[in-house]
KOLGU-4560 file (N, C-alpha, C; in nm, 3 decimals, padded with zeros to 5 digits):
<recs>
<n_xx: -00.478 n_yy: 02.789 n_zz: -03.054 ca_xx: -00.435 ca_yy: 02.868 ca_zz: -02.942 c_xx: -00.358 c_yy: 02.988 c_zz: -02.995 mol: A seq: 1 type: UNK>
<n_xx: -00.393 n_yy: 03.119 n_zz: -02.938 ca_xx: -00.286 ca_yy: 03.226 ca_zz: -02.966 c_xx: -00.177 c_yy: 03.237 c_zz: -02.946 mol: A seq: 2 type: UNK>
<n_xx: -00.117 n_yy: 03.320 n_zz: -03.005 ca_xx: 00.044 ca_yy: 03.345 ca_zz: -02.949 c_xx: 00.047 c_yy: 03.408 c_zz: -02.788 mol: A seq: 3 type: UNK>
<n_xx: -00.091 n_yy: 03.486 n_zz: -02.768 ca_xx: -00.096 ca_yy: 03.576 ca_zz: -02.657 c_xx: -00.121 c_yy: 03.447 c_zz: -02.547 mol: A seq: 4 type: UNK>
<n_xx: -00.170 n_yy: 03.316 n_zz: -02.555 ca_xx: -00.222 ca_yy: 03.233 ca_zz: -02.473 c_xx: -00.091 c_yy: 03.170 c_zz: -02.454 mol: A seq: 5 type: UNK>
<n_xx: -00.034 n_yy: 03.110 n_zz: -02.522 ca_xx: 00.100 ca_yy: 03.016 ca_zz: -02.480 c_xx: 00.164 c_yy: 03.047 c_zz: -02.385 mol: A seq: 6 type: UNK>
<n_xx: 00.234 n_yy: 03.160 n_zz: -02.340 ca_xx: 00.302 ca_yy: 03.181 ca_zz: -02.217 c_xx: 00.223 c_yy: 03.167 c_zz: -02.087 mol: A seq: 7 type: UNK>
<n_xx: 00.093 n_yy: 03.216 n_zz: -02.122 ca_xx: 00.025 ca_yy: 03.212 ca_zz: -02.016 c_xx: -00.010 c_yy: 03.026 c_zz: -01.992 mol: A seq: 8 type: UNK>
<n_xx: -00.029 n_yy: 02.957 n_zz: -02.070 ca_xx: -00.026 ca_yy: 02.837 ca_zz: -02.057 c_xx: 00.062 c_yy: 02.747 c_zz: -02.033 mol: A seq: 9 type: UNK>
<n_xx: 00.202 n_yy: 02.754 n_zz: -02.073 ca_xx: 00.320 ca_yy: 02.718 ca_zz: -02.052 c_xx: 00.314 c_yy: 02.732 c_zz: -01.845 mol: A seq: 10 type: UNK>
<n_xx: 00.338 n_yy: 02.925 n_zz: -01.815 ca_xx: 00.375 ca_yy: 02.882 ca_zz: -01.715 c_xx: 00.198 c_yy: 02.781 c_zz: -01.614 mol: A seq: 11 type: UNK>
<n_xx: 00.118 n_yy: 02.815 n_zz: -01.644 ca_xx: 00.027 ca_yy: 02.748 ca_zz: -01.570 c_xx: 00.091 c_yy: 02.525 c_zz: -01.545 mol: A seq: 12 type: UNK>
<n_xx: 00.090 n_yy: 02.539 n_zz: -01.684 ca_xx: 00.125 ca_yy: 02.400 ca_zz: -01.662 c_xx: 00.255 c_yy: 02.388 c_zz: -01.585 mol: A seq: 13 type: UNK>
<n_xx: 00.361 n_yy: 02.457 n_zz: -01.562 ca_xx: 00.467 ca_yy: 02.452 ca_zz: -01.515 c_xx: 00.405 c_yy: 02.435 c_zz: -01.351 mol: A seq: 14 type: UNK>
<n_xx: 00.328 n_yy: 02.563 n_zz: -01.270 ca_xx: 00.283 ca_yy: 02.530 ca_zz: -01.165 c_xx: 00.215 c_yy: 02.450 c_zz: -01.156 mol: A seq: 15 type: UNK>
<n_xx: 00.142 n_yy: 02.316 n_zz: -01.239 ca_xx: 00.037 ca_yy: 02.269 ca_zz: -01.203 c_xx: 00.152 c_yy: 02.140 c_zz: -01.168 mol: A seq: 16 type: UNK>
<n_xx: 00.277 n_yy: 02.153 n_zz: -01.201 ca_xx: 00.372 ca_yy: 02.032 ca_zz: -01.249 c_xx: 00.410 c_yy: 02.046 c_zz: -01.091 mol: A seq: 17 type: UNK>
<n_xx: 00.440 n_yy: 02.210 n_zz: -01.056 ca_xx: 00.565 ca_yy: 02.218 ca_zz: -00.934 c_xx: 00.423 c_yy: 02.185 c_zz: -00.810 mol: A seq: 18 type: UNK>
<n_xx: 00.300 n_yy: 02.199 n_zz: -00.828 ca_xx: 00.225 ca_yy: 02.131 ca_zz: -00.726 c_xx: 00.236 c_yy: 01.975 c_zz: -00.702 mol: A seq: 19 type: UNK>
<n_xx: 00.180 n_yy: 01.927 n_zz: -00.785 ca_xx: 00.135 ca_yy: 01.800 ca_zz: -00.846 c_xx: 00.299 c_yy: 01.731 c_zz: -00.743 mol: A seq: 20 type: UNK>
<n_xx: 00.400 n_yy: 01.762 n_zz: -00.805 ca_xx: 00.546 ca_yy: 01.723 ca_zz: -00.720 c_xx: 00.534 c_yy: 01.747 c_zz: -00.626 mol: A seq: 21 type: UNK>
<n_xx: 00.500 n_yy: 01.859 n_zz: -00.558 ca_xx: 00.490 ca_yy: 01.864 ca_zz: -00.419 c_xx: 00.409 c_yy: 01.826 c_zz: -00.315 mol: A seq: 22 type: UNK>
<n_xx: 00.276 n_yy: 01.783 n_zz: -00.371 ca_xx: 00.191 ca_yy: 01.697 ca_zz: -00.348 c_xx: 00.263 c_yy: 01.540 c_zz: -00.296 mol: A seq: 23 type: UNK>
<n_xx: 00.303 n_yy: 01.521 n_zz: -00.419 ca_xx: 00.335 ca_yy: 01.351 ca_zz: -00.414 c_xx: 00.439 c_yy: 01.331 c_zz: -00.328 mol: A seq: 24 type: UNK>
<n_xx: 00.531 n_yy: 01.395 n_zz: -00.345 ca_xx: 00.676 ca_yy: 01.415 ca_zz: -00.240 c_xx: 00.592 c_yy: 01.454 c_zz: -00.083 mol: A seq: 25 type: UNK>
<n_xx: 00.499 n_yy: 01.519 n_zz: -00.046 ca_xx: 00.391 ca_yy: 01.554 ca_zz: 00.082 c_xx: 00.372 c_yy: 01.407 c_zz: 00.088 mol: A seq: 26 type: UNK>
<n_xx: 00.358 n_yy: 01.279 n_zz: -00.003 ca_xx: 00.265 ca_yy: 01.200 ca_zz: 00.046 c_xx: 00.343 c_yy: 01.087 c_zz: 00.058 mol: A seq: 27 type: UNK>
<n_xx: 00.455 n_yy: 01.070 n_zz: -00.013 ca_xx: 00.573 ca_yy: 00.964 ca_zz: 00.010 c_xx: 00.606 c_yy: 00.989 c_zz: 00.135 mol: A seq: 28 type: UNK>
<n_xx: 00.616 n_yy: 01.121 n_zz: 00.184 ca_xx: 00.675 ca_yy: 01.134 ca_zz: 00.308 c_xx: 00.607 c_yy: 01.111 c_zz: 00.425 mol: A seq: 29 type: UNK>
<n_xx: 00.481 n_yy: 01.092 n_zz: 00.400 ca_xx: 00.418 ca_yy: 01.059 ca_zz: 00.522 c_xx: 00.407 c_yy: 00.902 c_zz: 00.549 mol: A seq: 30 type: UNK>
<n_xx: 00.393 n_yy: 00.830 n_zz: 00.424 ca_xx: 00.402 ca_yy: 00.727 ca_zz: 00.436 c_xx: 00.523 c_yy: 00.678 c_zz: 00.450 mol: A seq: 31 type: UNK>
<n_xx: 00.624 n_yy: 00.713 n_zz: 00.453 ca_xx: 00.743 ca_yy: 00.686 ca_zz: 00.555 c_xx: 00.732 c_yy: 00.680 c_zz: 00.624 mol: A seq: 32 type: UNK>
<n_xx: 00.677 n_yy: 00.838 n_zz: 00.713 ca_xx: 00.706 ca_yy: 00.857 ca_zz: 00.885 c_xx: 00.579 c_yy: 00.738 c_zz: 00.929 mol: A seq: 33 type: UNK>
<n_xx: 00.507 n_yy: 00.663 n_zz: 00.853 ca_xx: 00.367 ca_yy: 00.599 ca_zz: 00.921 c_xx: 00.483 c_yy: 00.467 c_zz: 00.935 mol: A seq: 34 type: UNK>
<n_xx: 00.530 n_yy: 00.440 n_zz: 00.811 ca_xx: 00.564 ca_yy: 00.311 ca_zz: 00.849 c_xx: 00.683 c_yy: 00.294 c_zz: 00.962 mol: A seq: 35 type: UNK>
<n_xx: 00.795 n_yy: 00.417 n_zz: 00.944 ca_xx: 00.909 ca_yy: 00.426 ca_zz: 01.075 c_xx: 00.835 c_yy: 00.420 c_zz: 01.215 mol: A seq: 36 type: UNK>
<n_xx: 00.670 n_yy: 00.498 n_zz: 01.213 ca_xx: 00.604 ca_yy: 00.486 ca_zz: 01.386 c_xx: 00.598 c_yy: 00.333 c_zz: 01.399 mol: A seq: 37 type: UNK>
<n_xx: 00.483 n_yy: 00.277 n_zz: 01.275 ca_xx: 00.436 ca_yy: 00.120 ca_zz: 01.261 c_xx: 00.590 c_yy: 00.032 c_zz: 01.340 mol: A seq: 38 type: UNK>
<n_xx: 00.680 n_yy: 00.053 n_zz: 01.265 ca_xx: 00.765 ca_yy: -00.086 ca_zz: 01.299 c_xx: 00.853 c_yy: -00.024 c_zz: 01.409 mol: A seq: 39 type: UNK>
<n_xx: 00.863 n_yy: 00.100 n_zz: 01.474 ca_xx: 00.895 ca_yy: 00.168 ca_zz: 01.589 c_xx: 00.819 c_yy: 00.094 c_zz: 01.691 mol: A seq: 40 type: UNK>
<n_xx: 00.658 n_yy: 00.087 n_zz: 01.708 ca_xx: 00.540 ca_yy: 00.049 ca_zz: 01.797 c_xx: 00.541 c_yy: -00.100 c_zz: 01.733 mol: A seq: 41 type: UNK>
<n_xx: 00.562 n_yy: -00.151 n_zz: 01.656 ca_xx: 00.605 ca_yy: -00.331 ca_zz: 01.659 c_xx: 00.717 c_yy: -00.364 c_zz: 01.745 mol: A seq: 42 type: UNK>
<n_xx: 00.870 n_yy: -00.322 n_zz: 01.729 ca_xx: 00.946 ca_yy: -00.332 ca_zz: 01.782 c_xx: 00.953 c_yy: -00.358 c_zz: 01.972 mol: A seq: 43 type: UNK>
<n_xx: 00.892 n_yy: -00.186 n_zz: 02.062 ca_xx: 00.826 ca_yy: -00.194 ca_zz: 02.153 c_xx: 00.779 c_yy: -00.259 c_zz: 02.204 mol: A seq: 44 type: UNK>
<n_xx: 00.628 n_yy: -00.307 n_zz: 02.156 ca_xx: 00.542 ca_yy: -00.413 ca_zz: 02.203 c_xx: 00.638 c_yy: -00.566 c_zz: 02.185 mol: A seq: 45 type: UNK>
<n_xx: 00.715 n_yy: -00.585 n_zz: 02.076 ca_xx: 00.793 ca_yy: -00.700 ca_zz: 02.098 c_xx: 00.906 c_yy: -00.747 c_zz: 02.209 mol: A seq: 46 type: UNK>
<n_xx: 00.940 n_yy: -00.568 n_zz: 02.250 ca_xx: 01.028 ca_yy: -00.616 ca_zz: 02.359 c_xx: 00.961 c_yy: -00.624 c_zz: 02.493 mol: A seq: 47 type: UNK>
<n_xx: 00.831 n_yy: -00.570 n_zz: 02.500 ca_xx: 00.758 ca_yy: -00.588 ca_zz: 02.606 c_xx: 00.747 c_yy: -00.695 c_zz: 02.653 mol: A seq: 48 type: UNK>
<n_xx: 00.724 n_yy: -00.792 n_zz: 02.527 ca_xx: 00.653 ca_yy: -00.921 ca_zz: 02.557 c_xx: 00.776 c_yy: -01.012 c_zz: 02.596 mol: A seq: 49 type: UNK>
<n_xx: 00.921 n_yy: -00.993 n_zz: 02.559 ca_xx: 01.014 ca_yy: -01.012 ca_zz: 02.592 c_xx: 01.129 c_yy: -01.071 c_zz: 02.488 mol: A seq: 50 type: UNK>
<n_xx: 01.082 n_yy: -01.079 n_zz: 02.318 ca_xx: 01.122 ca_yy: -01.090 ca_zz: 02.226 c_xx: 01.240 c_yy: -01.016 c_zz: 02.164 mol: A seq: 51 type: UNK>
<n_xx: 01.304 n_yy: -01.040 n_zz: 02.261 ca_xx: 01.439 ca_yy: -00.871 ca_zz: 02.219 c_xx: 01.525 c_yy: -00.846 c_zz: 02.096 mol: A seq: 52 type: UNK>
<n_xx: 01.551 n_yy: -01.031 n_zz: 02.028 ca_xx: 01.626 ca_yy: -01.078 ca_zz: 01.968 c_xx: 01.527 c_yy: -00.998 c_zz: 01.776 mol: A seq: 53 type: UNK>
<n_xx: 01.346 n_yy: -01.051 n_zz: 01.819 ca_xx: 01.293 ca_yy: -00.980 ca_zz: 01.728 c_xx: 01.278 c_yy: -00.848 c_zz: 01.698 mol: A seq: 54 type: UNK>
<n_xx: 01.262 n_yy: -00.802 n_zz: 01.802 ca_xx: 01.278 ca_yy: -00.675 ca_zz: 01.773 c_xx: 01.379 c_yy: -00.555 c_zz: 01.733 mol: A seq: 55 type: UNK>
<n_xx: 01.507 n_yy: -00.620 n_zz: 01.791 ca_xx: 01.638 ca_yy: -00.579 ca_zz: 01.727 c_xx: 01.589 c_yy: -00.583 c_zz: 01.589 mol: A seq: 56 type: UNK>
<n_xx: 01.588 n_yy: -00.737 n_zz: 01.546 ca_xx: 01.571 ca_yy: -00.759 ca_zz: 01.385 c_xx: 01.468 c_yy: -00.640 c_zz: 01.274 mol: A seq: 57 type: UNK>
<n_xx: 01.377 n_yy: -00.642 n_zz: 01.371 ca_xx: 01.306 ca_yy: -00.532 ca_zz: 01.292 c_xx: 01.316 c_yy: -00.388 c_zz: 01.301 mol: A seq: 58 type: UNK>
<n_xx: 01.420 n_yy: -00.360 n_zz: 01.397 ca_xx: 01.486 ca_yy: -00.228 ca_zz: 01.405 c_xx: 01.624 c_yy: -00.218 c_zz: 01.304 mol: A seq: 59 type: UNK>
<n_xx: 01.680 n_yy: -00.346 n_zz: 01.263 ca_xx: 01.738 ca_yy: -00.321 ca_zz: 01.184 c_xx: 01.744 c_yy: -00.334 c_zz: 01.024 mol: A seq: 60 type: UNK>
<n_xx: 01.641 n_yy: -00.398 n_zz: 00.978 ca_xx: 01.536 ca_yy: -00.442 ca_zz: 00.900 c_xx: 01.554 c_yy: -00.240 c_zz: 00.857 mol: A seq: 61 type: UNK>
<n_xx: 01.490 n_yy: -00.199 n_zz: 00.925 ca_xx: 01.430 ca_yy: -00.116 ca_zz: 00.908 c_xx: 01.572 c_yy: 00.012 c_zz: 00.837 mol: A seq: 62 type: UNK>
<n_xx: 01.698 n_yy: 00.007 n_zz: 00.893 ca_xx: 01.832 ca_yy: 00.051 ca_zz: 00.899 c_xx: 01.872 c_yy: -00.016 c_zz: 00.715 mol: A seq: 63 type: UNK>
<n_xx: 01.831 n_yy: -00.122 n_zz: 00.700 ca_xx: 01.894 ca_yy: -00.208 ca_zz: 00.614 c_xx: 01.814 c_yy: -00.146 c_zz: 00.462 mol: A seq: 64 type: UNK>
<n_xx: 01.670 n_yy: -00.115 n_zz: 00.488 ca_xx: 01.575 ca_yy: -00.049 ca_zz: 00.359 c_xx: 01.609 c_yy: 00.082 c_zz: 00.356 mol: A seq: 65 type: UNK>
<n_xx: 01.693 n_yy: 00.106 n_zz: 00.456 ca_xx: 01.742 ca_yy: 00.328 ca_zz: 00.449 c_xx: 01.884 c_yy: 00.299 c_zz: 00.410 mol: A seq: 66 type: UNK>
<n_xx: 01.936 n_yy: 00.177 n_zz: 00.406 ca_xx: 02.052 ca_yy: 00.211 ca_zz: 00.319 c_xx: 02.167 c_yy: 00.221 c_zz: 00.425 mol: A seq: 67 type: UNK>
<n_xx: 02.122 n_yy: 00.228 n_zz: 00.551 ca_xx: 02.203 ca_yy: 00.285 ca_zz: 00.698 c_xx: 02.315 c_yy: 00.177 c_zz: 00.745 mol: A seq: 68 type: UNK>
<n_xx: 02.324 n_yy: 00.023 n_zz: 00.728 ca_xx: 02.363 ca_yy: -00.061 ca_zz: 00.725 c_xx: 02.432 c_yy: -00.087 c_zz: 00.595 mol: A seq: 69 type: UNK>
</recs>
């Protein structure tokens, strides 16, 4: 590789790094908000059915993996 190529390669890999992160951080985050709807719409349907005591539990379940509790 040249001397004239390295910078130009350096920063490429640098953006391919600051995508690649922003990608993955895009995709952790969605799979959060899927699972906060998921046990949001478990919760619901549990108190529908008249399970109130469960559904608390898994609303706080949920408080207890965020650290919020």
């Amino acid at each position: 590789m040249t001397t004239l190529a390295l910078p130009f390669w350096n920063f490429t890999c640098k953006t391919c790094t600051i995508i690649r992160n922003s990608i993955i951080a895009f995709w952790v985050g969605m799979i959060a908000v899927g699972e906060t709807a998921g046990r949001a719409r478990a919760a619901r349907e549990l108190t529908r059915l008249g399970y109130h005591s469960e559904a608390k539990a898994v609303m706080l379940e949920l408080k207890k993996i965020r650290g919020e509790l």
